[in-house]
Kinemage of the C-alpha trace (Angstrom):
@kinemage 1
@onewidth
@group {chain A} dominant
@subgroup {mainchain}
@vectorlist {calphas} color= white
{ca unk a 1} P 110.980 110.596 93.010
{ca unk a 2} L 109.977 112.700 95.486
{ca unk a 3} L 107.225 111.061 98.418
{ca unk a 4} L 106.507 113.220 101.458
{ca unk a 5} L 108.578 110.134 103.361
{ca unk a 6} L 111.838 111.140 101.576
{ca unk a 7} L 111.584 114.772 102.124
{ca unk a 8} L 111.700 114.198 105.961
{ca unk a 9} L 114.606 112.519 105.962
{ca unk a 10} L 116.269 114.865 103.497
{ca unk a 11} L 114.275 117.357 105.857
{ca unk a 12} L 115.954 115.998 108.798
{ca unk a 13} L 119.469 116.383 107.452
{ca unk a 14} L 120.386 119.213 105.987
{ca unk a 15} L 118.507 120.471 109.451
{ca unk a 16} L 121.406 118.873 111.359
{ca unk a 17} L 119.054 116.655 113.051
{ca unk a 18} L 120.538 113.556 114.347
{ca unk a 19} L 119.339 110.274 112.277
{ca unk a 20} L 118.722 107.698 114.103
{ca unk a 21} L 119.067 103.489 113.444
{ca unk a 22} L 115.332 103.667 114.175
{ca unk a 23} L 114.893 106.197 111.867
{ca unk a 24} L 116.652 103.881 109.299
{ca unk a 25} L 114.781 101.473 109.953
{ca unk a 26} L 111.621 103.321 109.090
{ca unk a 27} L 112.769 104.476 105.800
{ca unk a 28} L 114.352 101.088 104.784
{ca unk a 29} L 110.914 99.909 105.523
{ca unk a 30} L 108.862 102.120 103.963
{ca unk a 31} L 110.979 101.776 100.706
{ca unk a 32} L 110.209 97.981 100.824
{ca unk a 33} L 106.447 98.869 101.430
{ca unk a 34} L 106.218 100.994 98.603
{ca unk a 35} L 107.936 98.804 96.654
{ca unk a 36} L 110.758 101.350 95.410
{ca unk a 37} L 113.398 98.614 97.101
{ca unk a 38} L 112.888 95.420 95.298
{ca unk a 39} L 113.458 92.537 97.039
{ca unk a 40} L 117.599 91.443 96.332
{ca unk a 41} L 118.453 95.235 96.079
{ca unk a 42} L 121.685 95.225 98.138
{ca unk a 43} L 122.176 97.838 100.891
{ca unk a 44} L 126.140 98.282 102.094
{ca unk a 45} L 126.885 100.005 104.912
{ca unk a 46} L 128.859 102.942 103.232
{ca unk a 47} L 126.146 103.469 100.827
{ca unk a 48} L 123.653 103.491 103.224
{ca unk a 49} L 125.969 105.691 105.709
{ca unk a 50} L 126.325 108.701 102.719
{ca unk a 51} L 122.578 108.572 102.202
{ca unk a 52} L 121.983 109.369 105.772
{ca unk a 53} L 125.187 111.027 107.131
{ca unk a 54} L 125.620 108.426 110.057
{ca unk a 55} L 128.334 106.398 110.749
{ca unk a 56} L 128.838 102.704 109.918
{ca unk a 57} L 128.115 101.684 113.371
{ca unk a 58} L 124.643 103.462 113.599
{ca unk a 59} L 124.269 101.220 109.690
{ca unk a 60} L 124.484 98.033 112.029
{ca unk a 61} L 122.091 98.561 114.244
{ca unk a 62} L 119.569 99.341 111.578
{ca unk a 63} L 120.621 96.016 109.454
{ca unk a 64} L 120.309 94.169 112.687
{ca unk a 65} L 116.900 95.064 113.306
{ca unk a 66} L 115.516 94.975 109.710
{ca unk a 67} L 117.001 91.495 109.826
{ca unk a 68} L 115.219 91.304 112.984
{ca unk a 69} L 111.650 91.897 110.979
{ca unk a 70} L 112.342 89.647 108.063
{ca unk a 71} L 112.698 92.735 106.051
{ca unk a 72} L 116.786 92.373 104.522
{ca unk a 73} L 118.581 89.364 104.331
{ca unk a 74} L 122.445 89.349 106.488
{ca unk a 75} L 124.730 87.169 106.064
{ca unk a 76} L 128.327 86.730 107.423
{ca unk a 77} L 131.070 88.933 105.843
{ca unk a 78} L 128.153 89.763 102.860
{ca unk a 79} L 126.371 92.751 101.841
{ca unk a 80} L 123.082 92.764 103.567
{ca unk a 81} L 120.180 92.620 100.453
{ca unk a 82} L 116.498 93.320 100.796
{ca unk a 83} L 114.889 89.440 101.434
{ca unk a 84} L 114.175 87.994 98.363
{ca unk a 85} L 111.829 85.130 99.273
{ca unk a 86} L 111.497 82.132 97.088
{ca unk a 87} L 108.347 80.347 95.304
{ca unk a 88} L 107.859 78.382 97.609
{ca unk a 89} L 107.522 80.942 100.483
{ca unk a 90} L 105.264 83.654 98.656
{ca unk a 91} L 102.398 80.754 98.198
{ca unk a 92} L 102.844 80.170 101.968
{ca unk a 93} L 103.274 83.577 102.524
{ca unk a 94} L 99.675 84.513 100.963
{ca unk a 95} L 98.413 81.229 102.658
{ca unk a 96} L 98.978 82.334 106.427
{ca unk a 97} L 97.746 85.801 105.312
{ca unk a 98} L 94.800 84.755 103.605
{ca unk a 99} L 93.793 82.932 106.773
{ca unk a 100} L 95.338 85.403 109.767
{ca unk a 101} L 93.398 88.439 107.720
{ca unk a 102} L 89.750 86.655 106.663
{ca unk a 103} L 89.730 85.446 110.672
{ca unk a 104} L 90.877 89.245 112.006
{ca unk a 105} L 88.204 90.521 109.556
{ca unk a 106} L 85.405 88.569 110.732
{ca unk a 107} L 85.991 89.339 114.212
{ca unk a 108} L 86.220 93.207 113.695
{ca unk a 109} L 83.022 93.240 111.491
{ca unk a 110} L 80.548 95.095 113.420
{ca unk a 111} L 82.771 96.088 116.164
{ca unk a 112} L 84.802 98.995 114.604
{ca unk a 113} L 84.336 102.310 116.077
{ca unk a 114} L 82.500 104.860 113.317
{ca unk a 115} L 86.074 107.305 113.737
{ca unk a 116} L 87.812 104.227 112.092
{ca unk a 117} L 85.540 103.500 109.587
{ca unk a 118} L 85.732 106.781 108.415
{ca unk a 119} L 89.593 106.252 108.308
{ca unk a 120} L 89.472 103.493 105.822
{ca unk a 121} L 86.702 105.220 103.904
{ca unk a 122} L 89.434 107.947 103.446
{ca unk a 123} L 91.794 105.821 102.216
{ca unk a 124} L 89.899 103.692 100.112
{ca unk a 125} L 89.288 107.020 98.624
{ca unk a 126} L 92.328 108.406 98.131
{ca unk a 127} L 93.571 104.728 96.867
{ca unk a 128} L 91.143 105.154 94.110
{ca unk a 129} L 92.217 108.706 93.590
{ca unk a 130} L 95.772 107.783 93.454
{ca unk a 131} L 95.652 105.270 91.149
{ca unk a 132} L 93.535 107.652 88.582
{ca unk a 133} L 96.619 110.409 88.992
{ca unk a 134} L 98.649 107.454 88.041
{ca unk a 135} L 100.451 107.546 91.472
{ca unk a 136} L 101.497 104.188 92.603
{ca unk a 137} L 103.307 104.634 95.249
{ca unk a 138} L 100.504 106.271 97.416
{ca unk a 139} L 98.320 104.033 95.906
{ca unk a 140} L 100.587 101.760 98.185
{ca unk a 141} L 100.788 103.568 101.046
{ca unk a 142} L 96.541 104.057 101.205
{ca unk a 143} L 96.277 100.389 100.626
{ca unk a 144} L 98.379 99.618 103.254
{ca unk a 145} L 97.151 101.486 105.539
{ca unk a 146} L 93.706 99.766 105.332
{ca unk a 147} L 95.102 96.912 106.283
{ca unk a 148} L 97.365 98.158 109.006
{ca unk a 149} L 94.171 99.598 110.427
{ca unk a 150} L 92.437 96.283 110.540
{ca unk a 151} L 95.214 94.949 112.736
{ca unk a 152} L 95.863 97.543 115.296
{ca unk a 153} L 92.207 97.602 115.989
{ca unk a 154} L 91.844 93.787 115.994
{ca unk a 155} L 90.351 92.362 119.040
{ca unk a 156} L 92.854 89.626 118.953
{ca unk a 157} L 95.898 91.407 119.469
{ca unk a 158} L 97.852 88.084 118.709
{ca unk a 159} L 96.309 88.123 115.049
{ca unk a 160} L 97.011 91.717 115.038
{ca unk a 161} L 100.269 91.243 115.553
{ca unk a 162} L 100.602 88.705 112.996
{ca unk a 163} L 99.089 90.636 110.469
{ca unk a 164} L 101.574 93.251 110.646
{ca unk a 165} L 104.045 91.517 110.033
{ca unk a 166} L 102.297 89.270 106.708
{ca unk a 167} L 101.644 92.751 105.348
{ca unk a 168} L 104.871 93.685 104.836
{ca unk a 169} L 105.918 90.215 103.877
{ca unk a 170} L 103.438 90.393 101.390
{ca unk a 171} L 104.626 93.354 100.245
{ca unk a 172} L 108.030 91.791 99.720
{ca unk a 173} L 106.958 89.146 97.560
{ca unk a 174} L 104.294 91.125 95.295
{ca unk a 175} L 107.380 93.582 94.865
{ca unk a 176} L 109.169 90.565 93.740
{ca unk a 177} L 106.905 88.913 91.193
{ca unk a 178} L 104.099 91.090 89.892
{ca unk a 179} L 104.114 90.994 86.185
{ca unk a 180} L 106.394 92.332 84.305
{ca unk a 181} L 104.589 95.932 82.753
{ca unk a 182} L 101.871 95.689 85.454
{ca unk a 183} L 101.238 99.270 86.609
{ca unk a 184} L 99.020 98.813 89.664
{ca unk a 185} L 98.144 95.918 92.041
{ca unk a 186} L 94.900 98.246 92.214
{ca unk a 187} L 91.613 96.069 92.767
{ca unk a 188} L 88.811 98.014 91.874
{ca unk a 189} L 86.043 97.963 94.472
{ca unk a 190} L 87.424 95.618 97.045
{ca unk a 191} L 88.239 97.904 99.670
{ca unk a 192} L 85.227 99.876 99.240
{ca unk a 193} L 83.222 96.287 99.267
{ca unk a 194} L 85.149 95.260 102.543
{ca unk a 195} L 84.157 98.488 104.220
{ca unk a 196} L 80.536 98.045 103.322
{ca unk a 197} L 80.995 94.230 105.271
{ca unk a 198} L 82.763 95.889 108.280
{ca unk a 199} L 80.207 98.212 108.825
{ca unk a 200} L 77.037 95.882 108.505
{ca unk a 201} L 78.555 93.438 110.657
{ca unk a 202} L 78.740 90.580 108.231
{ca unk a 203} L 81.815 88.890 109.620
{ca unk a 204} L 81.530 85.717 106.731
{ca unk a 205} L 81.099 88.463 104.080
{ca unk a 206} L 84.367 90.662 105.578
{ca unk a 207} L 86.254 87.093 105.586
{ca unk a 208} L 85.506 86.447 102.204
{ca unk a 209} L 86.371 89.902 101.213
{ca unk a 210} L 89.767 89.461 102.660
{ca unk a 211} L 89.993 86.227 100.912
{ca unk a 212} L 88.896 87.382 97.619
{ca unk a 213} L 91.599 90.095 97.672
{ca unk a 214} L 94.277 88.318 98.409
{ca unk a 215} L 93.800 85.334 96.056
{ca unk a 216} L 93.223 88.370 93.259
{ca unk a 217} L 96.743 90.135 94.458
{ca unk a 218} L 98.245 86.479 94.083
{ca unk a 219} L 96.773 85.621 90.881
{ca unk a 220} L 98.624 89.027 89.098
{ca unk a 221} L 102.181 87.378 90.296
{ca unk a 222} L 104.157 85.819 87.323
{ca unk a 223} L 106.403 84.144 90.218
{ca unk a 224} L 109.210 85.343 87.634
{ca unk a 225} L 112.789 87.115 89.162
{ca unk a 226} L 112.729 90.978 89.018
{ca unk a 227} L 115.977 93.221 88.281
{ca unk a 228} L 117.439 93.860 91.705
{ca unk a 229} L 119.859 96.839 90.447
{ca unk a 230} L 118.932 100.104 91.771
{ca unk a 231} L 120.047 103.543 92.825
{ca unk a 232} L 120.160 103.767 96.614
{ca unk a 233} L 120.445 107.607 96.524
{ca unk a 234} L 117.878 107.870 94.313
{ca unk a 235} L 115.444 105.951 96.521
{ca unk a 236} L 116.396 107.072 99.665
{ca unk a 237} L 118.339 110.149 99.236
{ca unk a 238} L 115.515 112.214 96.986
{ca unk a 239} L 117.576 112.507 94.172
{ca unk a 240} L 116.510 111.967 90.486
């Protein structure tokens, strides 16, 4: 495993740069994005401290604020786990999506700039590319980035705001219980279909889009538990 992400870090280190708990942070997140940390993977502080030559104190910080954005799970004198969200909360996870995304989406149809259109184009393409090389996790990393580009140019900053953070919730829970053997989440068409809504300016077809796409993502979950063991080196450190 060997995404551009991890060769930064990797990058970063044997440069003798100084790592950051923001730059912990962005990794830790990332991983849960891409779904390489499943949700219950446990993350101690030494482990975490070899993969990123930093001390146990800089380990805290970065715990503190993942905990901060929902994304790991602390608990007093326990190791801190990725959040592994129940039943209940990935159907009302998907619900306050479903309805924070199809509202953004019909209030940016028709008022997206052409230079960001042409952004999701480009990943909608190389989503579709990546998932004919067989190459899920930047498969991942397109798709999200379609929808991360939705909510930073959202007029409603609020929803925008919102939305960022139900994405990666999302992607918590779909890491949790796709189906067992499922290769790709991929949704032929849907992205390229939204984009066609955005840029006509059909704000009840880009809401239905949204809504569409979600309730497709939701129906491939098994709502099943997924094996949380897992090789923190291997994830974060590059190797294997």
């Amino acid at each position: 495993m060997s995404n551009a992400w991890q060769q930064e870090v990797l990058a970063e280190i044997k440069a003798g740069g100084r790592i950051s708990d923001g730059d912990i942070v962005r990794q830790v997140r990332r991983a849960v994005l891409a779904q390489r940390l499943p949700p219950g993977t446990r993350l101690p502080e030494v482990a975490l401290g070899e993969v990123f030559g930093v001390s146990r104190s800089v380990v805290r910080k970065a715990l503190t604020r993942l905990a901060s954005e929902y994304v790991v799970d602390q608990r007093p004198n326990q190791v801190a786990r990725v959040r592994s969200p129940d039943v209940d909360e990935t159907r009302q996870t998907f619900a306050a999506r479903r309805l924070v995304e199809g509202e953004l989406a019909a209030l940016t149809a028709g008022t997206l700039p052409s230079t960001v259109l042409l952004q999701i184009e480009d990943r909608a393409d190389r989503e579709r590319q990546a998932f004919l090389a067989n190459d899920e996790p930047s498969r991942i990393e397109h798709s999200l980035a379609i929808h991360h580009l939705l909510a930073e140019h959202s007029p409603n900053r609020v929803l925008g705001t919102m939305l960022t953070d139900l994405i990666l919730r999302t992607s918590i829970v779909i890491a949790l219980y796709k189906r067992q053997g499922l290769g790709s989440c991929y949704l032929e068409g849907d992205h390229h279909r939204l984009l066609e809504h955005l840029r006509s300016g059909d704000a009840a077809a880009s809401r239905n889009d949204i809504e569409h796409h979600l309730d497709s993502l939701m129906g491939l979950l098994d709502l099943g538990p997924r094996d949380s063991r897992i090789d923190l080196k291997s994830i974060l450190g590059g190797e294997g």
